[in-house]
C-alpha positions as CSV (number, residue, x, y, z in Angstrom):
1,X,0.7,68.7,-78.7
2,X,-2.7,69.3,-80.4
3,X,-2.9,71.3,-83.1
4,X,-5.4,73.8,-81.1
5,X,-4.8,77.4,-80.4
6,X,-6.3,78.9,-77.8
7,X,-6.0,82.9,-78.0
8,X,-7.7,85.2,-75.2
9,X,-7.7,88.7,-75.1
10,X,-5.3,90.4,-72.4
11,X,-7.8,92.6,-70.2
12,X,-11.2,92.1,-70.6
13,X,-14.4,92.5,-67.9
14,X,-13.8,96.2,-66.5
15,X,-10.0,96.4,-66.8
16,X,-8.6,98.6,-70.2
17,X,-5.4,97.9,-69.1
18,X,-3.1,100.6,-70.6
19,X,-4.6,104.1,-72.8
20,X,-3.1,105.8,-75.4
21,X,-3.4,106.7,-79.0
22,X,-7.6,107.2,-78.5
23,X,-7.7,103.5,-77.4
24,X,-7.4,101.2,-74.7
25,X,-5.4,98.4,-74.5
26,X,-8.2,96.0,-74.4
27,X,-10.1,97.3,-77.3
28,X,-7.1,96.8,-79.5
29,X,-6.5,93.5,-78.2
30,X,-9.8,91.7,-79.3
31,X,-9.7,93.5,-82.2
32,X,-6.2,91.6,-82.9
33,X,-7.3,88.3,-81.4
34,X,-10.5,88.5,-83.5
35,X,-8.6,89.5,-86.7
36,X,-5.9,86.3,-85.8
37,X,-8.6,83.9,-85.1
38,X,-10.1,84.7,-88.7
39,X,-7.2,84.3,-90.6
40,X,-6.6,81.0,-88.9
41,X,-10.3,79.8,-89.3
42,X,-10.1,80.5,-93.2
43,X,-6.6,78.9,-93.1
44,X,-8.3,75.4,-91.4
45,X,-5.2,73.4,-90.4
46,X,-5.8,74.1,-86.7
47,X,-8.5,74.4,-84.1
48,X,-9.3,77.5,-83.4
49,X,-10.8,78.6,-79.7
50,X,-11.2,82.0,-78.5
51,X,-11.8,82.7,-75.0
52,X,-14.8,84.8,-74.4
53,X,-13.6,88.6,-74.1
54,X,-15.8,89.8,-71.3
55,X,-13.5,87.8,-69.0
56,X,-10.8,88.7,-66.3
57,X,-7.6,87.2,-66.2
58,X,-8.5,84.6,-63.7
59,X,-12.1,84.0,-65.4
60,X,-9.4,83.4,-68.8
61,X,-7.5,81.2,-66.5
62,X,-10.3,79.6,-65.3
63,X,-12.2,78.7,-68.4
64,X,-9.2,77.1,-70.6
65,X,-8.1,74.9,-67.8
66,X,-12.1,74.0,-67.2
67,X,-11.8,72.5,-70.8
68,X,-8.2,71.6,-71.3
69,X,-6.3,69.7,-68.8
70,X,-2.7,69.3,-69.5
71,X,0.4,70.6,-71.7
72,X,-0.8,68.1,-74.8
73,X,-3.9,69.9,-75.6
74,X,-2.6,73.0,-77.1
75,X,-1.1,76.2,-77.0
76,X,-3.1,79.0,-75.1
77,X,-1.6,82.5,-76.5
78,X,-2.9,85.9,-74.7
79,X,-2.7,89.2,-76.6
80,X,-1.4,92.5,-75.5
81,X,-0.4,95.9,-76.5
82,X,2.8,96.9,-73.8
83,X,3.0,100.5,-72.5
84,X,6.1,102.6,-71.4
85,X,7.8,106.0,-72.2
86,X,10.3,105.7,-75.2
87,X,9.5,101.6,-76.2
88,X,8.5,100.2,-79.2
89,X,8.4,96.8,-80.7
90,X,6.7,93.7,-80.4
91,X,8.0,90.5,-77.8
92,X,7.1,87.4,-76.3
93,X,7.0,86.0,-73.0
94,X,7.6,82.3,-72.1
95,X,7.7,79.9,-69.2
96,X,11.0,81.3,-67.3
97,X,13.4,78.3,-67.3
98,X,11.5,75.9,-69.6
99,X,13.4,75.2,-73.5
100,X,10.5,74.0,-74.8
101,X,8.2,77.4,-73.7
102,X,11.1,79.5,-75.1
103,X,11.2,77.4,-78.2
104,X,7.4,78.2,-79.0
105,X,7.8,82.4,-78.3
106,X,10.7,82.3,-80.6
107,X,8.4,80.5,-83.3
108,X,5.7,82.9,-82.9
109,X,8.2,86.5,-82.7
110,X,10.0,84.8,-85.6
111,X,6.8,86.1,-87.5
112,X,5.4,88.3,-86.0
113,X,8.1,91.1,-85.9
114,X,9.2,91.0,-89.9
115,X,5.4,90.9,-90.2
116,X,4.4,94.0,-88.2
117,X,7.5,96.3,-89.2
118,X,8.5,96.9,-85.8
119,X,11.4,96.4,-83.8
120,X,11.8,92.4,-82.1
121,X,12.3,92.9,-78.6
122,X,12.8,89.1,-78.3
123,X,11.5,86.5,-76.1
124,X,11.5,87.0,-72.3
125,X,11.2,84.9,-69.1
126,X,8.1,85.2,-67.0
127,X,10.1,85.4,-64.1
128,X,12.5,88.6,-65.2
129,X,9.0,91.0,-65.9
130,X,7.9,93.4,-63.2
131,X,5.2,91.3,-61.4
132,X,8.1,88.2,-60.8
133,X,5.2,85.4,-62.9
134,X,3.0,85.8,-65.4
135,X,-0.2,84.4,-64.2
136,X,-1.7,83.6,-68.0
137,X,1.7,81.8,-68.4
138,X,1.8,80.2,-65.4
139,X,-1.4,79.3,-64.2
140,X,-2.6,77.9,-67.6
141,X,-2.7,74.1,-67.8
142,X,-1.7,74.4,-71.7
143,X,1.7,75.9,-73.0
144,X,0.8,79.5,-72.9
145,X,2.6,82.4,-74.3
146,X,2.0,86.6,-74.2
147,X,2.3,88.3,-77.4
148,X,2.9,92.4,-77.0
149,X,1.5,93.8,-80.1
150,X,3.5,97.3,-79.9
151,X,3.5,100.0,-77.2
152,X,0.1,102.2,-77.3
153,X,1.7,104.7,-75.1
154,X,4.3,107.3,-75.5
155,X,3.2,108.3,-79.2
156,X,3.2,104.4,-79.3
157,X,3.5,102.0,-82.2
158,X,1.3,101.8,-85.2
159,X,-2.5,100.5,-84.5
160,X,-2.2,98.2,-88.0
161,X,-4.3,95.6,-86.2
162,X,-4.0,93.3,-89.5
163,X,-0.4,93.6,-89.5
164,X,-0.1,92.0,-85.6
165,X,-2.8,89.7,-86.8
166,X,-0.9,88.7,-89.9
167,X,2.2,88.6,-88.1
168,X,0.5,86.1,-85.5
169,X,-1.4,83.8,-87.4
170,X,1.9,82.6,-89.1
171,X,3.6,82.9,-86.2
172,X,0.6,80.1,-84.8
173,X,1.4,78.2,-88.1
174,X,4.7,78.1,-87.2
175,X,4.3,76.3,-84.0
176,X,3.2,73.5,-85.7
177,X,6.0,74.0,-89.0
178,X,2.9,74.9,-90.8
179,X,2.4,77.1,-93.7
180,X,-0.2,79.2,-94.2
181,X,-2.0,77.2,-97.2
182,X,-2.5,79.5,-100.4
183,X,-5.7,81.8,-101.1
């Protein structure tokens, strides 16, 4: 696999996905995939492409597998912040069924949780969440993984967008065995 990550913000174009805590979903989550992709730019072991925000899923979608055609050429990773009454923590989502997909959440939720101070709510199959497939997961010609960054609603999680974005860039590194390299 390339050492190229490919992070998109979940919700973008006229969709703010879930509210809470002042903010919308969206908002926080290019503010986390902007902090990420930073942190990995200064770092300089991997490539670093960020989708454009102002897209929909499907205009995501679209514009990573308009550049990158098969499983080899990276790892596409989209960013949310989960919703509900009475959760908190951070997870992962993965390919349903596929080892190698699992194998790359649990790299990245590895870090991020002891990172961001919340609870891990572990890695979960595409397949067992309320919409039966993830489409970012699915439909993406890289691996592709979904990172919820804490629940905005219901009092919700902390907003420590550095934290998530700390939490995920080592989590990245970690794909790879990496290390972030020192300041």
């Amino acid at each position: 696999m390339q050492r190229r990550i490919i992070i998109a913000a979940g919700h973008g174009n006229r969709d703010n996905g879930a509210t809470g805590q002042g903010t919308t979903e969206a908002a926080q989550a290019i503010d986390i995939v902007n902090r990420t992709a930073n942190k990995l730019r200064a770092d300089g072991q991997l490539e670093v492409v960020v989708v454009p925000h102002e897209l929909d899923l499907i205009d995501e979608i679209n514009w990573v597998n308009a550049r990158y055609k098969n499983l080899e050429d990276g790892y596409s990773l989209e960013i949310h912040k989960n919703a509900g009454v009475g959760g908190h923590g951070v997870e992962m989502w993965y390919y349903s069924g596929d080892a190698q997909s699992q194998a790359y959440a649990q790299s990245i939720i590895d870090k991020l949780a002891p990172i961001s101070g919340l609870p891990n709510r572990g890695v979960k199959g595409d397949a067992t969440n309320r919409f039966g497939r993830l489409g970012w997961i699915r439909d993406t010609n890289t691996w592709a993984g979904l990172a919820e960054c804490g629940f905005i609603t219901d009092g919700g999680d902390h907003l420590d967008n550095e934290k998530y974005a700390k939490g995920l860039f080592e989590g990245i590194l970690n794909l790879w065995r990496l290390t972030p390299k020192p300041n």
